[in-house]
C-alpha positions in Angstrom: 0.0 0.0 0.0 1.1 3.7 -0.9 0.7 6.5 1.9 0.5 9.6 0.2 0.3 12.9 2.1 -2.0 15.7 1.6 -0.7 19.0 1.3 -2.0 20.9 4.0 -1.4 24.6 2.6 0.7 26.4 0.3 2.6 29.4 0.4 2.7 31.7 -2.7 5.8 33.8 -3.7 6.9 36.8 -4.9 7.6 36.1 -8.8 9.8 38.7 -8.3 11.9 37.2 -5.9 12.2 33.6 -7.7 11.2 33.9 -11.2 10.4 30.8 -13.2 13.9 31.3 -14.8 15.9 31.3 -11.5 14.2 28.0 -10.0 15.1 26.5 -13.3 18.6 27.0 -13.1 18.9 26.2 -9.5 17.5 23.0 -10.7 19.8 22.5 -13.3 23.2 23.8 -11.5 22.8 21.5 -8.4 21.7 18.2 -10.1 24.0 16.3 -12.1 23.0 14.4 -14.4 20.9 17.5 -15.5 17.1 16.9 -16.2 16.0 17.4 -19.9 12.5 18.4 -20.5 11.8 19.8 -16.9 8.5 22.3 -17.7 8.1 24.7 -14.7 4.2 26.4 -15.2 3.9 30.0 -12.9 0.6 29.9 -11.5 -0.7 33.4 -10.3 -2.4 33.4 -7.2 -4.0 36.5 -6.2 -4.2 39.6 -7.9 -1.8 40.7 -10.7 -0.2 43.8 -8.6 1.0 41.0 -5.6 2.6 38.8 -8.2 2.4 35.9 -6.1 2.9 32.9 -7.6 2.7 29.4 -6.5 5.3 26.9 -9.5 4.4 23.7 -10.5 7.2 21.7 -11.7 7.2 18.2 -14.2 9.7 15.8 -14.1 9.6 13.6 -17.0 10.6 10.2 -16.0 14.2 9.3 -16.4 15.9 5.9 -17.5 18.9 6.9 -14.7 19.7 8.6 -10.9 20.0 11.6 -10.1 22.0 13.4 -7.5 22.5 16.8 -5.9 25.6 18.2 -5.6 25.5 16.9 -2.1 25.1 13.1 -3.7 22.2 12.5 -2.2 19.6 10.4 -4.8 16.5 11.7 -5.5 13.4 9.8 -6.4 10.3 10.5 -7.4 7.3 9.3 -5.7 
């Protein structure tokens, strides 16, 4: 049997603080091997002049592990 937990609330940010761009290269400069094909979509929460955004990222399954630059493995679930 699979537990999976519920997220219990979520915390927009300021788009201006972590753009879609950033998050994607923190991704890519602290994993190795990179991930191709990751697709970060901005979802605005709130009104326009906030620019709070909450980021939902996609990880396309991959055919080996990867590891931060700490070399810890990280699965998906």
């Amino acid at each position: 049997m699979k537990w999976v937990k519920l997220i219990e609330k979520i915390d927009p940010i300021d788009a201006n603080d972590y753009s879609k761009e950033w998050l994607e290269q923190v991704i890519n400069s602290t994993i190795s091997p990179t991930i191709p094909n990751i697709i970060i979509t901005p979802i605005q929460v709130g009104t326009k002049e906030e620019n709070k955004v909450v980021y939902i990222v996609e990880i396309p399954k991959s055919n080996t592990a990867h590891q931060m630059n700490d070399k810890k493995v990280l699965q998906k679930v």
